[in-house]
Every structure is written in C-alpha cells, then in structure tokens.
mmCIF file as Biopython writes it, N, C-alpha, C and O atoms, coordinates in Angstrom:
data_model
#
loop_
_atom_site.group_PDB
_atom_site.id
_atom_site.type_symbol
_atom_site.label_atom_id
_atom_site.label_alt_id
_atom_site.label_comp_id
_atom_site.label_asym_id
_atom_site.label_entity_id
_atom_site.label_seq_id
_atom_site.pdbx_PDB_ins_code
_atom_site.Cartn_x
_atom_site.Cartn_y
_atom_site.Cartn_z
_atom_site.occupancy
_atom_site.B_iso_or_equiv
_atom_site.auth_seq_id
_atom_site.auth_asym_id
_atom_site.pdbx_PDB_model_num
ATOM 1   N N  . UNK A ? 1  ? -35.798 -34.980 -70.054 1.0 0.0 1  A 1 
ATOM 2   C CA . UNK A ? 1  ? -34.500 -34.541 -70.554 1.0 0.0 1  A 1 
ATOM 3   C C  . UNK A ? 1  ? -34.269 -33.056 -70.268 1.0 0.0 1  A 1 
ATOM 4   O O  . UNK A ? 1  ? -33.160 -32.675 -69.892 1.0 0.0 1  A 1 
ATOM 5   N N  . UNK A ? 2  ? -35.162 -32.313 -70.416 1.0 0.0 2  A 1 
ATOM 6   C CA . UNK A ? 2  ? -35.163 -30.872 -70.416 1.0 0.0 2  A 1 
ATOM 7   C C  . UNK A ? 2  ? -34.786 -30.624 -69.095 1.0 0.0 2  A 1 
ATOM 8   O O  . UNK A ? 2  ? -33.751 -30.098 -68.685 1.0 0.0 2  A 1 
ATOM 9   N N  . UNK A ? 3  ? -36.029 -31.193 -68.287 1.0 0.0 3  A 1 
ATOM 10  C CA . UNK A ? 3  ? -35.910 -31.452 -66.697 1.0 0.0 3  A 1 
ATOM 11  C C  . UNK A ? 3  ? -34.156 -31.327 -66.430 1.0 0.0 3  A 1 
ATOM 12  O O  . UNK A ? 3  ? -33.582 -30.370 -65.910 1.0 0.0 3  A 1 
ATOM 13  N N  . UNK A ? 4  ? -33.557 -32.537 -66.930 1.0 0.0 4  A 1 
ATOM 14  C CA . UNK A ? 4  ? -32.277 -32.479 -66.536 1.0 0.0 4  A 1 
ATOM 15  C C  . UNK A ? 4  ? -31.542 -31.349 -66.543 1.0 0.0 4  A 1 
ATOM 16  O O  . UNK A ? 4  ? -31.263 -30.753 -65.503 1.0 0.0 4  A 1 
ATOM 17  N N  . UNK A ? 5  ? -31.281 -31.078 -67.367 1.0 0.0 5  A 1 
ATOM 18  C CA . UNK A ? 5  ? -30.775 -30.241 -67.969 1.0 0.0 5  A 1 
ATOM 19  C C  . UNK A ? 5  ? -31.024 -29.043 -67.407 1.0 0.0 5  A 1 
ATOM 20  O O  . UNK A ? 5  ? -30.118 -28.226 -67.571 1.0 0.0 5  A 1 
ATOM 21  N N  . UNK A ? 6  ? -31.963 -28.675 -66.795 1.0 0.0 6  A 1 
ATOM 22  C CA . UNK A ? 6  ? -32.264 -27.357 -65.779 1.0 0.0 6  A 1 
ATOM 23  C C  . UNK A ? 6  ? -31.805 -27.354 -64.786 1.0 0.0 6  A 1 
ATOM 24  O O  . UNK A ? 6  ? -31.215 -26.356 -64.373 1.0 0.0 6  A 1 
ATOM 25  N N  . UNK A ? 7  ? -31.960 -28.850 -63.827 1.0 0.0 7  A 1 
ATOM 26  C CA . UNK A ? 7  ? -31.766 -29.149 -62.619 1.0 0.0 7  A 1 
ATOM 27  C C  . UNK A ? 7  ? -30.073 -28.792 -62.770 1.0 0.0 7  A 1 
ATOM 28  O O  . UNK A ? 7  ? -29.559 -27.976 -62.006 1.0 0.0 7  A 1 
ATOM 29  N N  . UNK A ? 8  ? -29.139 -29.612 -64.018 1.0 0.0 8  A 1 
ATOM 30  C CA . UNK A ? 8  ? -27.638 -29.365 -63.879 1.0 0.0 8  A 1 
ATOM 31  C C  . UNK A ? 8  ? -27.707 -27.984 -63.596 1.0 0.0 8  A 1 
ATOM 32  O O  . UNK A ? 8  ? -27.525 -27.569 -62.452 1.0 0.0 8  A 1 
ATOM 33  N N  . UNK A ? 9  ? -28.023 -27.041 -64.804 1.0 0.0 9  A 1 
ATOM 34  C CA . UNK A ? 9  ? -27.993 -25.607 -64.851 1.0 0.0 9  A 1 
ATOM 35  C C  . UNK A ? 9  ? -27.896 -25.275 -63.593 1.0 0.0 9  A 1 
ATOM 36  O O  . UNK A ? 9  ? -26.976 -24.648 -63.069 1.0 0.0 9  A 1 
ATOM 37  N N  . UNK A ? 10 ? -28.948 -25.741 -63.050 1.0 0.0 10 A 1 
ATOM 38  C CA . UNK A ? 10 ? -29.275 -24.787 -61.562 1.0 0.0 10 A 1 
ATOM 39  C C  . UNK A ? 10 ? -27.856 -25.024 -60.815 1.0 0.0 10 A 1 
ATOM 40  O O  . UNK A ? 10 ? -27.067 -24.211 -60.332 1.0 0.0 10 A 1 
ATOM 41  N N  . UNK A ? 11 ? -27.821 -26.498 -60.903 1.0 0.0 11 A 1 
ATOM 42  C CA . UNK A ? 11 ? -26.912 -26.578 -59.593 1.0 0.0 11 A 1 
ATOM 43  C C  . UNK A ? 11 ? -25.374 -25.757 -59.607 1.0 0.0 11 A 1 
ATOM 44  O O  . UNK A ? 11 ? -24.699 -25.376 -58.651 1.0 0.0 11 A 1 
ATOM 45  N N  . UNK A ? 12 ? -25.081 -25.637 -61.285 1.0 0.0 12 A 1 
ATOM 46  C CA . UNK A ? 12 ? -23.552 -25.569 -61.698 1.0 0.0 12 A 1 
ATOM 47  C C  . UNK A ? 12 ? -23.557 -23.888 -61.122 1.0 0.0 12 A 1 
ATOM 48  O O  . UNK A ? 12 ? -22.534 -23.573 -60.514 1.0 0.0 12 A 1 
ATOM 49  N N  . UNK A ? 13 ? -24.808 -22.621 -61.299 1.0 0.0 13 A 1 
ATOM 50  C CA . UNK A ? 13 ? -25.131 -21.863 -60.920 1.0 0.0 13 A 1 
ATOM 51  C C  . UNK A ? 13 ? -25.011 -21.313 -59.264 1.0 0.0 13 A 1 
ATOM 52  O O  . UNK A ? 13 ? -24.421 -20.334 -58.806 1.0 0.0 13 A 1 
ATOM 53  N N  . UNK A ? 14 ? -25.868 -22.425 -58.559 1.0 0.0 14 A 1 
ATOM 54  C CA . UNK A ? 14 ? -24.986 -22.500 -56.928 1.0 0.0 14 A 1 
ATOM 55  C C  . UNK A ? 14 ? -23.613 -22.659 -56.798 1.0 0.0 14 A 1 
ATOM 56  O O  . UNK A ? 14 ? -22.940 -21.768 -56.278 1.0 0.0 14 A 1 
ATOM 57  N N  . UNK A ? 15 ? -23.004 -23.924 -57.304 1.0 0.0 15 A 1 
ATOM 58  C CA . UNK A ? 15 ? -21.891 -24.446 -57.304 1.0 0.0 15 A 1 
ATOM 59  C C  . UNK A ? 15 ? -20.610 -22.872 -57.607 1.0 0.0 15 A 1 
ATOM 60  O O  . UNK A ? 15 ? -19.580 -22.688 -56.959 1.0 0.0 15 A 1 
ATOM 61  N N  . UNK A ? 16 ? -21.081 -22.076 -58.630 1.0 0.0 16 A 1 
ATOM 62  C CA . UNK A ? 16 ? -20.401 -21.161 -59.061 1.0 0.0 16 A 1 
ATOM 63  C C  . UNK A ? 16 ? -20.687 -19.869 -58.099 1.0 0.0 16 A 1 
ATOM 64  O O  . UNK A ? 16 ? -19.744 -19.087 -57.976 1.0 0.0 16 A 1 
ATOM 65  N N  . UNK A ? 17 ? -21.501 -19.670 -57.633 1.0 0.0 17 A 1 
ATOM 66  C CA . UNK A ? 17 ? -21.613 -18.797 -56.691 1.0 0.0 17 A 1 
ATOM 67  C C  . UNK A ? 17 ? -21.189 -18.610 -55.499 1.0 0.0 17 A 1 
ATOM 68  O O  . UNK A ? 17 ? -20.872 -17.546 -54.969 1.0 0.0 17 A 1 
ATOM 69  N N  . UNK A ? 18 ? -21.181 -20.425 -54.760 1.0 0.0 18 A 1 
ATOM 70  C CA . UNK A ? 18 ? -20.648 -20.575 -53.806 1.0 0.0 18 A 1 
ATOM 71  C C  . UNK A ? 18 ? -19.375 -20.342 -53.568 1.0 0.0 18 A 1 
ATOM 72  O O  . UNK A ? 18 ? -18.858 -19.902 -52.541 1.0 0.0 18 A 1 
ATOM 73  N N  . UNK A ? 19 ? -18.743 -20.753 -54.870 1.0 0.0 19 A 1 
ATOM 74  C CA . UNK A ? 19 ? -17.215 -20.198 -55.017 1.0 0.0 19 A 1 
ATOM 75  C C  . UNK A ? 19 ? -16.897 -19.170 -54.682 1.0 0.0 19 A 1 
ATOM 76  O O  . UNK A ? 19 ? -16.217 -18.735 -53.753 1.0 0.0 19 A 1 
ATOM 77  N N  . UNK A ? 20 ? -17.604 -18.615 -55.767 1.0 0.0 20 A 1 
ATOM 78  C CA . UNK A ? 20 ? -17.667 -16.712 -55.765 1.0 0.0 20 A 1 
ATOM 79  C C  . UNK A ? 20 ? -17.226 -16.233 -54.395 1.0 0.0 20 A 1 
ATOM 80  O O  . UNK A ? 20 ? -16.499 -15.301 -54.051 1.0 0.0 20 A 1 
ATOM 81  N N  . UNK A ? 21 ? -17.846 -17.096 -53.768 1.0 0.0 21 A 1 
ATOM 82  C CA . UNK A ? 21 ? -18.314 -16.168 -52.512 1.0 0.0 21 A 1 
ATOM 83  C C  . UNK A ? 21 ? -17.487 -16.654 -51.539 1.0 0.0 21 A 1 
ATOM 84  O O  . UNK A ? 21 ? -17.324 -15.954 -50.540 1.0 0.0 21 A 1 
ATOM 85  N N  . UNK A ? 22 ? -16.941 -17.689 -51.621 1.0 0.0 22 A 1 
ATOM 86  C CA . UNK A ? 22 ? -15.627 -18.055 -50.848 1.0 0.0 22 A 1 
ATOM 87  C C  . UNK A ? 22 ? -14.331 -17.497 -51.453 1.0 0.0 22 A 1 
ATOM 88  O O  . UNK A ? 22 ? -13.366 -17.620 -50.698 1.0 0.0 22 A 1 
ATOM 89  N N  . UNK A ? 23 ? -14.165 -17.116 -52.224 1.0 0.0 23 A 1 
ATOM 90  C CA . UNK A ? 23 ? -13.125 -16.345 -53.118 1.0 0.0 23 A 1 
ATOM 91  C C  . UNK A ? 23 ? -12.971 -15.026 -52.572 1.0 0.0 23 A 1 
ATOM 92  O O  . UNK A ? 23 ? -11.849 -14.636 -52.249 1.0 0.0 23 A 1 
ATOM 93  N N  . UNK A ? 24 ? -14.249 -14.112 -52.400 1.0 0.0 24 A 1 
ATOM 94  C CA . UNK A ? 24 ? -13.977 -12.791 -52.144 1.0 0.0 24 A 1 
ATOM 95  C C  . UNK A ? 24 ? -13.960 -12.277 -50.178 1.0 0.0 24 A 1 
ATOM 96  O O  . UNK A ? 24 ? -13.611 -11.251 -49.594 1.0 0.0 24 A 1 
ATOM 97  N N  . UNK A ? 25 ? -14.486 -13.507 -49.750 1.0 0.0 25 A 1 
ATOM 98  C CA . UNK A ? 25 ? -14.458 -13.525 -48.006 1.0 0.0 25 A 1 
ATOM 99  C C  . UNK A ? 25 ? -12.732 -13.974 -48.230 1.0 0.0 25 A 1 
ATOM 100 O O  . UNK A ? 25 ? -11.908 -13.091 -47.991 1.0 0.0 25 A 1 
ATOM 101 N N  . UNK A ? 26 ? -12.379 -14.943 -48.553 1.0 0.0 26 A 1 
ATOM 102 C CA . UNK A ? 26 ? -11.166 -15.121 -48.237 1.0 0.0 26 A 1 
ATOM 103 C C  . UNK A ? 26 ? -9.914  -14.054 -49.041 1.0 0.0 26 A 1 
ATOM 104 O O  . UNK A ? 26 ? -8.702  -14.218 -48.907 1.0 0.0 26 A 1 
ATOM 105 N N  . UNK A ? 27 ? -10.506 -13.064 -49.801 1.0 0.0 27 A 1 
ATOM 106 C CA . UNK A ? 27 ? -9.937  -11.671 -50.429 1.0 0.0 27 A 1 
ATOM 107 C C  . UNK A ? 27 ? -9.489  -10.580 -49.003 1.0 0.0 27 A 1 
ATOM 108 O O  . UNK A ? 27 ? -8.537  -10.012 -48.468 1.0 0.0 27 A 1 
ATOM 109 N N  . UNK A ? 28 ? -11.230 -10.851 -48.891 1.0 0.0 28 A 1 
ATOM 110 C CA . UNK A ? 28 ? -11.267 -9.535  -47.777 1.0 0.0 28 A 1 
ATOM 111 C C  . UNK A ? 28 ? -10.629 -9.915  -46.603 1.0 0.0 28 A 1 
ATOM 112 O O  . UNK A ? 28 ? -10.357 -8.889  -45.980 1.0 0.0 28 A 1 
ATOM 113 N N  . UNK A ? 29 ? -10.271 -10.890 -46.020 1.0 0.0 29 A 1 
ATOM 114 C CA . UNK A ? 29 ? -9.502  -11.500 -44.994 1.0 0.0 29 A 1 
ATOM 115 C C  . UNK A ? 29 ? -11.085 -12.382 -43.720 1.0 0.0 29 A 1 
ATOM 116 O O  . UNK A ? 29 ? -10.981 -12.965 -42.640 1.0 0.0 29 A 1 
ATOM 117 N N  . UNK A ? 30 ? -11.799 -12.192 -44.214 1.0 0.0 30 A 1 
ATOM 118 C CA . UNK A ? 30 ? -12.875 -13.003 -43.613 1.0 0.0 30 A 1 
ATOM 119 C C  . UNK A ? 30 ? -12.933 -14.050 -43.300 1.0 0.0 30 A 1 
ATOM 120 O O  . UNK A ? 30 ? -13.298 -14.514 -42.220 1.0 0.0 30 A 1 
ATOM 121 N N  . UNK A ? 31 ? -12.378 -14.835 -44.724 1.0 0.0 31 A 1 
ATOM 122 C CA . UNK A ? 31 ? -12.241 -16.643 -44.481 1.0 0.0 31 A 1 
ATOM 123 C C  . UNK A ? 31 ? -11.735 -17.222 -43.390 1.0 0.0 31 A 1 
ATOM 124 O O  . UNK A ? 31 ? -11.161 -16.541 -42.540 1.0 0.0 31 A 1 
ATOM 125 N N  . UNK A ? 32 ? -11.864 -18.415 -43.282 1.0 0.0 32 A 1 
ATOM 126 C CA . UNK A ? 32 ? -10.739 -19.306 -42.654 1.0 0.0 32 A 1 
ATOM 127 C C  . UNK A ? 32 ? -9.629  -19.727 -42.975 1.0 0.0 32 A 1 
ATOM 128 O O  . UNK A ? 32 ? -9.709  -20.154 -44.127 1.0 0.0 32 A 1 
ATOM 129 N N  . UNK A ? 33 ? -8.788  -19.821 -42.639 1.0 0.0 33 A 1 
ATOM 130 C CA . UNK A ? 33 ? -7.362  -19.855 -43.236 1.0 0.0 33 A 1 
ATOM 131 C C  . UNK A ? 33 ? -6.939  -21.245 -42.667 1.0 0.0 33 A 1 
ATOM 132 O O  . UNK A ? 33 ? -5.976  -21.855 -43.132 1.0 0.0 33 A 1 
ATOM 133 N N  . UNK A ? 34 ? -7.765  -21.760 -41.553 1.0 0.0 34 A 1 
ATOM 134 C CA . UNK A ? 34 ? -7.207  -22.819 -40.974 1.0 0.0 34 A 1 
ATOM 135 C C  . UNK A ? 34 ? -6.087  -22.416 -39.507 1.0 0.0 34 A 1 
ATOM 136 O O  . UNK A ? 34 ? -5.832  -23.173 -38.570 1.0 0.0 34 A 1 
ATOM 137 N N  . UNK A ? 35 ? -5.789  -21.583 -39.630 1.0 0.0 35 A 1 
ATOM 138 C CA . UNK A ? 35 ? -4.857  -20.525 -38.123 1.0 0.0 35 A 1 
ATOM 139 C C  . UNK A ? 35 ? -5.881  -20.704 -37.475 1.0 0.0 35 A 1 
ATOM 140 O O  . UNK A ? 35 ? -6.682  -19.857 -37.872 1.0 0.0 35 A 1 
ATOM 141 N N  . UNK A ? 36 ? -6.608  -21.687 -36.231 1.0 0.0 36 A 1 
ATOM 142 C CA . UNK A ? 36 ? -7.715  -20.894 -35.333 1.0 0.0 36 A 1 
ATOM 143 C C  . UNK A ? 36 ? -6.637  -19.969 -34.129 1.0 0.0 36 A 1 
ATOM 144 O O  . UNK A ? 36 ? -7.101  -19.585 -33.055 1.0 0.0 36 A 1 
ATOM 145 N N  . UNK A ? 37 ? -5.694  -19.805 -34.390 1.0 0.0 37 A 1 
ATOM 146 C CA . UNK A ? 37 ? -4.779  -19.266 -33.473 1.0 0.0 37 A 1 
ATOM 147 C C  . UNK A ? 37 ? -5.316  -17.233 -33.788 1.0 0.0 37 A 1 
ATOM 148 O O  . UNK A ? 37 ? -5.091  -16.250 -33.082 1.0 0.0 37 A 1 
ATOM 149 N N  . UNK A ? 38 ? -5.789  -17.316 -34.653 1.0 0.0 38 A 1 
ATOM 150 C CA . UNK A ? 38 ? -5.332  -15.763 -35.321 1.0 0.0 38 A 1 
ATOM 151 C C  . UNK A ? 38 ? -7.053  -15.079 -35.139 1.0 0.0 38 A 1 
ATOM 152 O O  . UNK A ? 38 ? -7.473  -13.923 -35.099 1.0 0.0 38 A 1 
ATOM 153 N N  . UNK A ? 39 ? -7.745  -16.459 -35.059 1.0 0.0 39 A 1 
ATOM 154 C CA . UNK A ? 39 ? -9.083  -15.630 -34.542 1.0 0.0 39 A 1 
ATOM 155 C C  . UNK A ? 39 ? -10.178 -16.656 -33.966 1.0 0.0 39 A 1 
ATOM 156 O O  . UNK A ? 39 ? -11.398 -16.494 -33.954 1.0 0.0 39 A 1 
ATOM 157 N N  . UNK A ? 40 ? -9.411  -17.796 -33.474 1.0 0.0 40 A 1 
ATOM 158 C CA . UNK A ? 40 ? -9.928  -18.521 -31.985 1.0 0.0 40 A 1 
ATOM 159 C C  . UNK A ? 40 ? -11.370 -19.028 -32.784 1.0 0.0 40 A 1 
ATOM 160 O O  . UNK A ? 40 ? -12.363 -18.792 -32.097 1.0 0.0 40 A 1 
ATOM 161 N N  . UNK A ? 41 ? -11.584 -19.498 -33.738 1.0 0.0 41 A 1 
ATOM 162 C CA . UNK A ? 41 ? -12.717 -19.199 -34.349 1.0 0.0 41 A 1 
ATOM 163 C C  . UNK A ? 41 ? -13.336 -21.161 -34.215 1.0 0.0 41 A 1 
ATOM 164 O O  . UNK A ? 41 ? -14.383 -21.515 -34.758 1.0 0.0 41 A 1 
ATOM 165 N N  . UNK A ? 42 ? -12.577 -21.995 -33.540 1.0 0.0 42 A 1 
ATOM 166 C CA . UNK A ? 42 ? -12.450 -22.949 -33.073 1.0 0.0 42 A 1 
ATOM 167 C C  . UNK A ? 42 ? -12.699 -23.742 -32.102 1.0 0.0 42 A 1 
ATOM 168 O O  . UNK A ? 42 ? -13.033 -24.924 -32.020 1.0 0.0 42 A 1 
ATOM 169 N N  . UNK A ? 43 ? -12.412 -22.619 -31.117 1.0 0.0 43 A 1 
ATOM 170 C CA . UNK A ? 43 ? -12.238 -22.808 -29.532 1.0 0.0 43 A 1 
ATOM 171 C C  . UNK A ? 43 ? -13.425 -22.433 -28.886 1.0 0.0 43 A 1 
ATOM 172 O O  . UNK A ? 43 ? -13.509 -22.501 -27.659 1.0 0.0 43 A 1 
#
C-alpha cells in the first residue's frame, strides 16, 4: 500500500514537472507551436 502510494507520488511529481517545463519553453518562445514554417523544425 505504502509502495503505492510512493510510486503515484513519484509519478504525479514527473507528470508536474514535465508540465513545468513545457509551460516555460513555450513562454520563452522555444516550444513548438505546430508552424514548422517559422522554424523548419520538421523538414
């Protein structure tokens, strides 16, 4: 049970970070926007 309960922890922890971190690339203009026109990032 405990087990579980760590393993969620952990993951909700990635899960939230990963965000994080797609949140502030797509701030700074880093992300993908889906345009591969604007930086060929596709091709």
């Amino acid at each position: 049970m405990l087990a579980t309960i760590l393993v969620a922890a952990v993951l909700v922890a990635v899960v939230c970070l990963v965000i994080r971190s797609l949140l502030k690339s797509r701030k700074s203009g880093k992300g993908c926007d889906g345009d591969c026109s604007c930086c060929r990032g596709c091709h």
